[in-house]
C-alpha positions in Angstrom: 150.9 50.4 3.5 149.3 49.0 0.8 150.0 49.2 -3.1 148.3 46.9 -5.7 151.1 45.8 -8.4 150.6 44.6 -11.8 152.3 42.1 -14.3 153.3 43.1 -18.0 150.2 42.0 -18.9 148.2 44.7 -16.7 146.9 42.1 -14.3 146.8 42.2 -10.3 149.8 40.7 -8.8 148.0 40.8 -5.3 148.3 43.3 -2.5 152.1 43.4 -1.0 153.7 45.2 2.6 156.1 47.8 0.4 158.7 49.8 2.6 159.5 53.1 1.0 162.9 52.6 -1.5 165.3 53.5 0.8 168.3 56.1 -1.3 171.8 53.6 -1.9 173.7 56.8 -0.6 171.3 57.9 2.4 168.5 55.6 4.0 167.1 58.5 5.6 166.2 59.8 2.1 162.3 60.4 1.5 159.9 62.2 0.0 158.3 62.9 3.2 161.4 64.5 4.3 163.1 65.8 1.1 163.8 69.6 1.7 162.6 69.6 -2.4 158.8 68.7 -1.5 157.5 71.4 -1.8 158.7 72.1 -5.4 158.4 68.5 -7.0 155.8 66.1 -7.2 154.7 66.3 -3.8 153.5 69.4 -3.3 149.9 68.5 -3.5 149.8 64.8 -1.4 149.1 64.7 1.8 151.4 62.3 3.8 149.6 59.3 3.0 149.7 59.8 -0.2 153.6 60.7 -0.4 154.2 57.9 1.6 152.4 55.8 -1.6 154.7 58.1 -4.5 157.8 56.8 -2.2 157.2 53.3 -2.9 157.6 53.4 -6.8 160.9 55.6 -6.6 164.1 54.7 -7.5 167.0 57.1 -6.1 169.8 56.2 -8.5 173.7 56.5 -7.7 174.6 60.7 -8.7 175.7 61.0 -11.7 179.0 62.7 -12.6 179.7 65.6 -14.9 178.9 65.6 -18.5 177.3 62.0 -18.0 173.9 61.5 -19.3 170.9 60.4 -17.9 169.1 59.4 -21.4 170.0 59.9 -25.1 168.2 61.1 -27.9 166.1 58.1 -29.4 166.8 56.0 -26.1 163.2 54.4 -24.9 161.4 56.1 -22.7 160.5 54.5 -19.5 160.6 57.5 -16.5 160.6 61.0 -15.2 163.1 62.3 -13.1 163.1 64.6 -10.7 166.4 66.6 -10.0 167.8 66.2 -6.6 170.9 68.2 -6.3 172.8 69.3 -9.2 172.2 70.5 -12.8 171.3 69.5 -15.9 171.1 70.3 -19.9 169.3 69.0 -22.4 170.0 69.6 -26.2 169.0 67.9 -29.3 171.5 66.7 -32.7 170.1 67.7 -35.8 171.4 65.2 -38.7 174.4 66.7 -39.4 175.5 66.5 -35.6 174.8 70.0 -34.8 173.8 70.8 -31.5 170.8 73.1 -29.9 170.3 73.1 -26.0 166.8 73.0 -25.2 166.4 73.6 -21.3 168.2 73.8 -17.9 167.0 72.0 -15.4 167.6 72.9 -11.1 167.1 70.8 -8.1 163.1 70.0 -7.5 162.6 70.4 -11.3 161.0 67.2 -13.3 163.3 65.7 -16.7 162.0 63.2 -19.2 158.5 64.5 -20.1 159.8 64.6 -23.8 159.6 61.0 -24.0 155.5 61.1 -22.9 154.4 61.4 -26.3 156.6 59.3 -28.7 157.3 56.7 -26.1 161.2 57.8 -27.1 163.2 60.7 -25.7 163.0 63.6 -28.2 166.3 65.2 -26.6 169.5 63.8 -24.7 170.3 65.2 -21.2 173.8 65.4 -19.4 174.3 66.4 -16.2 176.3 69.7 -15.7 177.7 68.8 -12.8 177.8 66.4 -10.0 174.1 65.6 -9.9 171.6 63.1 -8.6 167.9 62.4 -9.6 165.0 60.4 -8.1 163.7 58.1 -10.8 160.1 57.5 -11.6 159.1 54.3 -13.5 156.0 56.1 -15.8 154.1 53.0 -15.7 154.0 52.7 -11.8 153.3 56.8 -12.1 150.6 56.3 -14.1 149.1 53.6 -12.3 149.5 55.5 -9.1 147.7 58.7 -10.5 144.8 57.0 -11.3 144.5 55.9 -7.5 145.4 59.9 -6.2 143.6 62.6 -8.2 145.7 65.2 -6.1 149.0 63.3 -8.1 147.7 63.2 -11.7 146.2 67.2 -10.9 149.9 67.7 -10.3 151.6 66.0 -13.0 149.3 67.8 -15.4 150.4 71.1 -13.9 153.7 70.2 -14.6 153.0 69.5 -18.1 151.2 72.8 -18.6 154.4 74.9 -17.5 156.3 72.9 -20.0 154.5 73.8 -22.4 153.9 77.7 -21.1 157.8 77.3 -20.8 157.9 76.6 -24.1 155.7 79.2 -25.7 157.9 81.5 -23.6 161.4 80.5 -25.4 159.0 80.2 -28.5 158.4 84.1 -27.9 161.9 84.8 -26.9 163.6 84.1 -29.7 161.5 84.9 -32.3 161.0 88.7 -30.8 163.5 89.7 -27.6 167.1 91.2 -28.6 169.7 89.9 -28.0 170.2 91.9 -24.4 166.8 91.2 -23.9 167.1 87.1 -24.0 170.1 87.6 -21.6 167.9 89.6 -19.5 165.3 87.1 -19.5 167.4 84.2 -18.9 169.2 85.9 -15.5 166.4 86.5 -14.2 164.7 83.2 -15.4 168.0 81.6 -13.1 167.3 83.9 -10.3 164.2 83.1 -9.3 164.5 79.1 -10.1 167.7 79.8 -7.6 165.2 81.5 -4.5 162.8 78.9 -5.1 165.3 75.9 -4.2 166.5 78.0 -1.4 169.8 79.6 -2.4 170.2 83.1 -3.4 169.0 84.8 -6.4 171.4 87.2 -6.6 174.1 85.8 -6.8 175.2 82.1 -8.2 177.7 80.1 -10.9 176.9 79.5 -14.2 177.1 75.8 -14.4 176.5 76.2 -18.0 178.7 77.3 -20.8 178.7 80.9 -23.0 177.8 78.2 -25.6 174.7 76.2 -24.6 173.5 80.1 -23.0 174.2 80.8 -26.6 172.4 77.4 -28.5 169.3 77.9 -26.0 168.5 82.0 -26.8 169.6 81.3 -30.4 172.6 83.6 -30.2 176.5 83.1 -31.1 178.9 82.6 -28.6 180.3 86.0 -29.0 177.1 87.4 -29.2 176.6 86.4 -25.3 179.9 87.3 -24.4 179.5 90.9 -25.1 176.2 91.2 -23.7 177.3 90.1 -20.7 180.2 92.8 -21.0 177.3 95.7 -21.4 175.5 94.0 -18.8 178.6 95.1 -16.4 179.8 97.7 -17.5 176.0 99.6 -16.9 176.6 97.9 -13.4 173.6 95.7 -13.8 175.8 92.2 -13.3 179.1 91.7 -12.1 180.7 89.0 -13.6 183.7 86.8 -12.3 184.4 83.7 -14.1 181.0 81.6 -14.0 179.8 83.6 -10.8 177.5 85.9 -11.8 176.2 88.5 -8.7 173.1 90.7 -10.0 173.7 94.0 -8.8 170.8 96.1 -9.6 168.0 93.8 -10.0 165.5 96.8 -11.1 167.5 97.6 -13.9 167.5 94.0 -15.2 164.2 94.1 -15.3 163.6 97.3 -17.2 165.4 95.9 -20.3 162.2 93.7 -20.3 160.0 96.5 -19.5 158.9 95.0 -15.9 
Protein backbone atom coordinates (compact mmCIF):
# COMPACT_ATOMS: atom_id res chain seq x y z
CA UNK A 1 0.00 0.00 0.00
CA UNK A 2 0.70 3.38 -0.59
CA UNK A 3 0.43 6.61 1.74
CA UNK A 4 1.93 10.05 0.86
CA UNK A 5 3.56 11.55 4.22
CA UNK A 6 4.35 15.09 4.94
CA UNK A 7 7.04 17.06 6.84
CA UNK A 8 6.14 19.90 9.49
CA UNK A 9 6.20 22.14 6.94
CA UNK A 10 3.18 20.44 4.91
CA UNK A 11 5.46 19.23 2.10
CA UNK A 12 5.60 15.62 0.32
CA UNK A 13 8.01 13.40 1.95
CA UNK A 14 7.63 10.97 -1.04
CA UNK A 15 5.57 7.84 -1.36
CA UNK A 16 6.64 4.93 1.26
CA UNK A 17 5.67 0.74 1.55
CA UNK A 18 3.76 1.26 5.28
CA UNK A 19 2.85 -2.09 7.06
CA UNK A 20 -0.20 -1.53 9.22
CA UNK A 21 1.08 -0.52 13.18
CA UNK A 22 1.10 -3.71 14.44
CA UNK A 23 -0.63 -3.51 18.60
CA UNK A 24 2.81 -3.80 21.29
CA UNK A 25 0.41 -6.39 23.21
CA UNK A 26 -1.15 -8.29 20.11
CA UNK A 27 0.31 -8.22 16.44
CA UNK A 28 -2.71 -9.67 15.21
CA UNK A 29 -4.54 -6.43 16.25
CA UNK A 30 -6.33 -4.46 13.23
CA UNK A 31 -8.81 -2.56 12.22
CA UNK A 32 -9.74 -4.91 9.57
CA UNK A 33 -10.23 -7.43 12.26
CA UNK A 34 -11.19 -5.49 15.34
CA UNK A 35 -14.56 -6.95 16.64
CA UNK A 36 -15.23 -2.80 17.38
CA UNK A 37 -15.44 -1.97 13.43
CA UNK A 38 -18.45 -1.70 13.12
CA UNK A 39 -18.96 0.96 15.86
CA UNK A 40 -15.79 3.17 15.43
CA UNK A 41 -14.24 4.79 12.58
CA UNK A 42 -14.50 2.16 10.25
CA UNK A 43 -17.79 1.55 9.79
CA UNK A 44 -18.00 3.34 6.51
CA UNK A 45 -14.39 2.17 4.58
CA UNK A 46 -14.25 -0.40 2.61
CA UNK A 47 -11.17 -2.72 3.22
CA UNK A 48 -8.85 -0.73 1.25
CA UNK A 49 -9.58 2.03 2.77
CA UNK A 50 -9.29 0.61 6.50
CA UNK A 51 -6.30 -0.93 5.47
CA UNK A 52 -5.06 3.05 4.80
CA UNK A 53 -6.72 4.29 8.62
CA UNK A 54 -4.46 1.30 10.02
CA UNK A 55 -1.36 2.81 8.90
CA UNK A 56 -1.60 6.12 10.97
CA UNK A 57 -2.68 4.23 14.31
CA UNK A 58 -0.95 4.01 17.24
CA UNK A 59 -2.31 1.12 19.79
CA UNK A 60 -0.77 2.42 22.98
CA UNK A 61 0.16 0.13 26.18
CA UNK A 62 -3.63 -0.16 28.33
CA UNK A 63 -3.82 2.11 30.71
CA UNK A 64 -4.52 1.29 34.32
CA UNK A 65 -7.26 2.54 36.61
CA UNK A 66 -7.71 6.06 37.45
CA UNK A 67 -4.69 6.93 34.98
CA UNK A 68 -5.34 9.55 32.49
CA UNK A 69 -5.08 9.71 28.96
CA UNK A 70 -4.93 13.65 28.69
CA UNK A 71 -5.45 16.54 31.18
CA UNK A 72 -7.28 19.58 31.08
CA UNK A 73 -5.20 22.32 29.13
CA UNK A 74 -2.70 19.47 27.84
CA UNK A 75 -2.24 20.14 23.83
CA UNK A 76 -4.22 18.51 21.71
CA UNK A 77 -2.68 16.22 19.20
CA UNK A 78 -5.29 12.93 18.74
CA UNK A 79 -8.57 11.15 18.98
CA UNK A 80 -8.92 8.02 20.63
CA UNK A 81 -10.90 5.36 20.12
CA UNK A 82 -11.80 3.12 23.25
CA UNK A 83 -10.74 -0.44 22.81
CA UNK A 84 -11.72 -2.33 25.94
CA UNK A 85 -12.35 -0.65 29.05
CA UNK A 86 -13.97 2.61 30.36
CA UNK A 87 -13.47 6.03 30.68
CA UNK A 88 -14.61 9.49 32.43
CA UNK A 89 -14.10 12.68 31.55
CA UNK A 90 -14.74 15.75 34.01
CA UNK A 91 -13.62 19.27 33.97
CA UNK A 92 -11.96 21.54 37.38
CA UNK A 93 -13.56 24.72 37.70
CA UNK A 94 -10.97 27.33 39.49
CA UNK A 95 -11.57 26.48 42.75
CA UNK A 96 -10.81 22.67 42.04
CA UNK A 97 -14.34 21.56 41.94
CA UNK A 98 -15.11 18.83 39.80
CA UNK A 99 -18.06 18.07 37.08
CA UNK A 100 -17.98 14.79 35.00
CA UNK A 101 -18.82 15.47 31.51
CA UNK A 102 -19.25 11.96 29.68
CA UNK A 103 -18.63 8.18 29.89
CA UNK A 104 -17.17 6.74 27.34
CA UNK A 105 -17.53 2.42 26.19
CA UNK A 106 -15.45 0.36 23.97
CA UNK A 107 -15.87 1.50 20.06
CA UNK A 108 -16.62 5.04 21.33
CA UNK A 109 -14.19 8.05 20.01
CA UNK A 110 -12.31 10.50 23.10
CA UNK A 111 -10.52 13.74 22.44
CA UNK A 112 -12.82 15.69 20.12
CA UNK A 113 -12.82 18.51 22.91
CA UNK A 114 -9.52 19.46 21.90
CA UNK A 115 -10.71 20.05 17.88
CA UNK A 116 -11.56 23.48 18.47
CA UNK A 117 -9.07 25.18 20.86
CA UNK A 118 -6.22 23.04 19.76
CA UNK A 119 -6.17 22.19 23.84
CA UNK A 120 -8.25 19.62 25.72
CA UNK A 121 -11.21 21.36 27.30
CA UNK A 122 -11.67 18.38 29.86
CA UNK A 123 -9.24 15.69 31.51
CA UNK A 124 -10.06 11.90 31.05
CA UNK A 125 -9.10 8.98 33.37
CA UNK A 126 -9.69 5.65 32.71
CA UNK A 127 -12.18 3.80 35.00
CA UNK A 128 -10.70 0.80 34.75
CA UNK A 129 -8.22 -1.28 33.10
CA UNK A 130 -8.50 0.20 29.55
CA UNK A 131 -6.84 0.51 26.30
CA UNK A 132 -7.27 2.99 23.34
CA UNK A 133 -6.16 3.10 19.63
CA UNK A 134 -4.56 6.51 19.14
CA UNK A 135 -5.14 8.68 16.22
CA UNK A 136 -2.49 11.46 15.35
CA UNK A 137 -5.29 14.38 14.05
CA UNK A 138 -2.87 15.64 11.61
CA UNK A 139 -2.36 12.20 9.76
CA UNK A 140 -6.47 11.95 10.28
CA UNK A 141 -6.97 14.92 8.70
CA UNK A 142 -4.75 14.36 5.93
CA UNK A 143 -6.18 11.04 5.38
CA UNK A 144 -9.85 12.29 5.23
CA UNK A 145 -9.16 14.51 2.64
CA UNK A 146 -7.93 11.38 0.41
CA UNK A 147 -11.33 9.09 1.64
CA UNK A 148 -14.63 11.07 1.59
CA UNK A 149 -16.37 7.97 3.13
CA UNK A 150 -13.72 8.80 6.40
CA UNK A 151 -14.28 12.59 6.77
CA UNK A 152 -18.46 11.66 6.16
CA UNK A 153 -17.80 9.58 9.22
CA UNK A 154 -15.79 11.70 11.43
CA UNK A 155 -18.43 14.42 10.89
CA UNK A 156 -21.09 12.02 11.98
CA UNK A 157 -19.35 11.52 14.92
CA UNK A 158 -19.17 15.12 15.66
CA UNK A 159 -22.76 15.57 15.12
CA UNK A 160 -23.79 12.98 17.94
CA UNK A 161 -21.53 14.81 20.18
CA UNK A 162 -23.12 17.59 19.84
CA UNK A 163 -26.85 15.86 19.69
CA UNK A 164 -25.31 14.12 22.90
CA UNK A 165 -24.82 17.21 24.20
CA UNK A 166 -28.09 18.99 23.61
CA UNK A 167 -29.51 15.84 25.16
CA UNK A 168 -27.61 16.30 28.74
CA UNK A 169 -28.27 20.11 27.93
CA UNK A 170 -32.14 19.03 28.01
CA UNK A 171 -31.65 16.65 30.84
CA UNK A 172 -30.65 18.63 33.37
CA UNK A 173 -32.31 21.70 32.83
CA UNK A 174 -35.88 19.76 32.63
CA UNK A 175 -35.85 15.68 33.72
CA UNK A 176 -36.31 14.93 37.67
CA UNK A 177 -34.23 13.63 39.36
CA UNK A 178 -35.79 9.81 38.79
CA UNK A 179 -36.05 10.87 35.39
CA UNK A 180 -32.11 11.60 34.73
CA UNK A 181 -31.51 8.19 36.41
CA UNK A 182 -33.87 6.69 34.09
CA UNK A 183 -32.30 8.22 31.19
CA UNK A 184 -28.86 7.40 32.13
CA UNK A 185 -29.76 3.33 32.58
CA UNK A 186 -31.06 3.12 29.79
CA UNK A 187 -28.44 5.47 27.96
CA UNK A 188 -25.85 2.42 29.52
CA UNK A 189 -28.03 -0.25 28.23
CA UNK A 190 -28.13 0.23 24.97
CA UNK A 191 -24.24 1.53 24.57
CA UNK A 192 -23.77 -2.03 26.46
CA UNK A 193 -25.96 -4.21 23.44
CA UNK A 194 -24.23 -2.22 20.97
CA UNK A 195 -20.57 -3.45 22.04
CA UNK A 196 -21.97 -6.88 22.33
CA UNK A 197 -22.65 -7.55 26.04
CA UNK A 198 -25.89 -7.47 27.63
CA UNK A 199 -28.10 -4.55 28.28
CA UNK A 200 -29.65 -5.77 31.03
CA UNK A 201 -27.54 -6.45 33.14
CA UNK A 202 -23.80 -4.85 33.84
CA UNK A 203 -21.38 -3.01 36.68
CA UNK A 204 -21.23 0.38 37.25
CA UNK A 205 -17.68 1.14 36.57
CA UNK A 206 -18.48 4.58 37.71
CA UNK A 207 -19.14 6.07 41.08
CA UNK A 208 -22.64 7.33 42.84
CA UNK A 209 -20.53 10.50 42.56
CA UNK A 210 -19.53 11.19 38.95
CA UNK A 211 -23.42 9.47 38.17
CA UNK A 212 -24.12 12.39 40.53
CA UNK A 213 -21.58 15.36 38.90
CA UNK A 214 -22.79 14.29 35.28
CA UNK A 215 -27.04 14.54 35.95
CA UNK A 216 -26.26 17.48 38.19
CA UNK A 217 -27.53 15.69 41.25
CA UNK A 218 -25.97 15.03 44.98
CA UNK A 219 -24.65 11.94 45.83
CA UNK A 220 -27.47 11.18 48.12
CA UNK A 221 -29.79 12.36 45.69
CA UNK A 222 -28.72 9.18 43.34
CA UNK A 223 -28.50 6.92 46.04
CA UNK A 224 -32.13 6.97 46.93
CA UNK A 225 -33.27 6.99 43.51
CA UNK A 226 -31.66 4.04 42.86
CA UNK A 227 -33.42 2.65 46.23
CA UNK A 228 -37.11 3.59 44.52
CA UNK A 229 -35.82 2.33 41.44
CA UNK A 230 -35.71 -1.27 43.36
CA UNK A 231 -37.96 -1.28 45.59
CA UNK A 232 -40.87 -0.62 42.41
CA UNK A 233 -38.80 -3.70 41.06
CA UNK A 234 -37.65 -1.79 38.06
CA UNK A 235 -33.59 -2.42 38.92
CA UNK A 236 -32.09 -4.72 41.14
CA UNK A 237 -29.07 -3.43 42.57
CA UNK A 238 -26.01 -5.35 44.09
CA UNK A 239 -22.95 -3.43 44.78
CA UNK A 240 -21.98 -1.81 41.18
CA UNK A 241 -24.01 -4.60 39.34
CA UNK A 242 -26.96 -3.19 38.25
CA UNK A 243 -29.64 -6.06 36.48
CA UNK A 244 -32.71 -4.06 34.80
CA UNK A 245 -35.65 -6.06 35.62
CA UNK A 246 -38.52 -4.55 33.94
CA UNK A 247 -37.18 -2.65 31.15
CA UNK A 248 -40.88 -1.30 30.12
CA UNK A 249 -41.22 0.29 33.24
CA UNK A 250 -37.90 2.13 32.97
CA UNK A 251 -39.04 3.57 30.12
CA UNK A 252 -42.31 4.88 31.19
CA UNK A 253 -40.74 7.18 33.76
CA UNK A 254 -39.56 8.87 30.41
CA UNK A 255 -42.79 8.45 28.87
CA UNK A 256 -41.48 5.95 25.96
Amino acid sequence: MTYQSADASGKSLGTDVLRARPCPHNAAASCSNCRLSDLCLPIALNKSEIQQLDNIIERNRPLGKGEHLYRQRDEFRSVYAVRSGSFKSYTLTSDGKSRVTGFYMPGEILGMDGIGTRSHGVSTMALEHASICEIPFSQLERLSHQLPNLQSRFFAIMGNEIVKDQQIHTLLSSYTAEQRLASFLLSLSTRYARCQRSPDRFLLQMTRGDIGEYLGLTLETVSRGFSSLQKKAIISVKSREIAITDMTALKAILGD
